[in-house]
C-alpha positions as CSV (number, residue, x, y, z in Angstrom):
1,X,-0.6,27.3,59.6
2,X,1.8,26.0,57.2
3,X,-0.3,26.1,54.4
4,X,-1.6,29.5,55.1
5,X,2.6,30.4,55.3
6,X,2.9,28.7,51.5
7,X,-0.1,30.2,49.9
8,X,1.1,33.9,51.1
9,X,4.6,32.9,49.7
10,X,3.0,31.9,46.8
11,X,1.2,34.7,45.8
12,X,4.3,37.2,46.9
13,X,6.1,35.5,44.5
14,X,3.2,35.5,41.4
15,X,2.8,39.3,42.4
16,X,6.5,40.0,41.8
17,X,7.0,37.9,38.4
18,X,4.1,39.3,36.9
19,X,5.6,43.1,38.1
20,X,8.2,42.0,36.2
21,X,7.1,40.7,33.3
22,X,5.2,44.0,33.3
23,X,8.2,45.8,33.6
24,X,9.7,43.7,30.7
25,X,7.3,44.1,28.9
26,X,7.1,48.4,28.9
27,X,10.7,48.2,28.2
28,X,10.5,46.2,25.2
29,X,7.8,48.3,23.9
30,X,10.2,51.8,24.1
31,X,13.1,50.0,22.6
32,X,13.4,50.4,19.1
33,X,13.7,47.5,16.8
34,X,16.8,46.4,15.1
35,X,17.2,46.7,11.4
36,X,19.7,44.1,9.1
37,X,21.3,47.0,6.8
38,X,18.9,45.9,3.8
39,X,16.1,46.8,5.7
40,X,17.5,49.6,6.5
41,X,18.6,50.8,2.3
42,X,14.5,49.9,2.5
43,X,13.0,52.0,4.9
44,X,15.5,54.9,3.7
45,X,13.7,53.9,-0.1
46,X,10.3,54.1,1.0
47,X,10.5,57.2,3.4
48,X,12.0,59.0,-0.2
49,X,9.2,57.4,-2.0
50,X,6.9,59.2,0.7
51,X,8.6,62.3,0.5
52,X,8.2,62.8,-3.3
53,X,4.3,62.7,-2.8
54,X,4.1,66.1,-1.3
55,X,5.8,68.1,-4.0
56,X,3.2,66.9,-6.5
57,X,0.4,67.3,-3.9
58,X,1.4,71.2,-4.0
59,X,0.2,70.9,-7.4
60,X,-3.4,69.4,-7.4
61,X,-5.1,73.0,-7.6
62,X,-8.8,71.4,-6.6
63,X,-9.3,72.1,-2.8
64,X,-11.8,68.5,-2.5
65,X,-9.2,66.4,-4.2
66,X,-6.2,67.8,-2.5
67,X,-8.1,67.4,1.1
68,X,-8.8,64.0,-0.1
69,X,-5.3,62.8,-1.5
70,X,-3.3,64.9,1.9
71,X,-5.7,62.6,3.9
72,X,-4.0,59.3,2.4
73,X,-1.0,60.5,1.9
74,X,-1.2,61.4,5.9
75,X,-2.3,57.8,6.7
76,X,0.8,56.3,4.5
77,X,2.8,58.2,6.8
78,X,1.6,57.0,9.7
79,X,1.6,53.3,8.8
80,X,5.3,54.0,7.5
81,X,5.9,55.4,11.4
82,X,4.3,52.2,13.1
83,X,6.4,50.1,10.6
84,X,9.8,51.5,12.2
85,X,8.2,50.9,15.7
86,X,8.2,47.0,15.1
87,X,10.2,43.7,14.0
88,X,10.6,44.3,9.9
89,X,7.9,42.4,8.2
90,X,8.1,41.8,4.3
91,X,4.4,41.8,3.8
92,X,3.6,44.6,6.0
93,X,6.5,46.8,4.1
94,X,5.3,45.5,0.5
95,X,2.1,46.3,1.4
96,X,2.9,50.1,2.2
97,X,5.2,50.3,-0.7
98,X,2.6,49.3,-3.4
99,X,0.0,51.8,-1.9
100,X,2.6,54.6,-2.1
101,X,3.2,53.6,-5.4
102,X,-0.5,53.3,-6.1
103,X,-0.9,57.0,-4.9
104,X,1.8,58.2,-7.0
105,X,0.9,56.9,-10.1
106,X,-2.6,58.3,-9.4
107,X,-1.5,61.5,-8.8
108,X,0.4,61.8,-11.7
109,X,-2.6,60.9,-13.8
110,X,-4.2,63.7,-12.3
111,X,-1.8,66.2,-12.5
112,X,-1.0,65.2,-16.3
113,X,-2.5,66.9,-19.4
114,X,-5.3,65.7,-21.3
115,X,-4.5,63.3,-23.7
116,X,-7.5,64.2,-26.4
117,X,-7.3,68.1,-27.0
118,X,-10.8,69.7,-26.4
119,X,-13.1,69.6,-29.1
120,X,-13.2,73.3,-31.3
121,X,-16.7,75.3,-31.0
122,X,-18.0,75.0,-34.3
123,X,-18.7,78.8,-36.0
């Protein structure tokens, strides 16, 4: 009987640590991360460097390409919004700021001018 009376104590008590470990756990997972202020001067950066993709994007006048560049531009955004849900990692943030820089550079080789002029119809 005794061991019966352990047993059923013992698994009270694994049912109730693991409820709260649970419980831990869903609470860490809503709180937001804290950011040292130069991770913060950062973020702010990048979310600007985000921000100055749309205005050009107005400009792209083919409807394929700007379907195609919105699409990535969208995804950048959304890894920049999982980024601010979690602990600050270099690599990750690197990472996101090269391929908005990436984008930006070739959307501004789009949007530019022809360097050769077009050749003249000969008469």
């Amino acid at each position: 009987m005794n061991l019966f009376r352990f047993l059923a104590a013992t698994l009270v008590a694994l049912a109730l640590c693991s409820l709260r470990l649970a419980a831990a756990d869903s609470a860490a997972k809503d709180m937001k991360p804290r950011f040292m202020p130069e991770q913060v001067s950062a973020l702010e950066a990048l979310k600007g460097e985000l921000a100055r993709l749309d205005p050009m994007l107005e400009k792209v006048a083919e409807p394929d390409h700007k379907a195609w560049v919105k699409a990535k531009v969208e995804k950048l955004k959304e890894r920049f919004q999982e980024l601010q849900k979690i602990a600050f990692d270099q690599a990750k943030f690197d990472e996101l700021r090269f391929d908005v820089n990436i984008e930006y550079q070739r959307l501004a080789l789009w949007l530019r001018p022809p360097l050769i002029p077009p050749k003249a119809k000969a008469k």
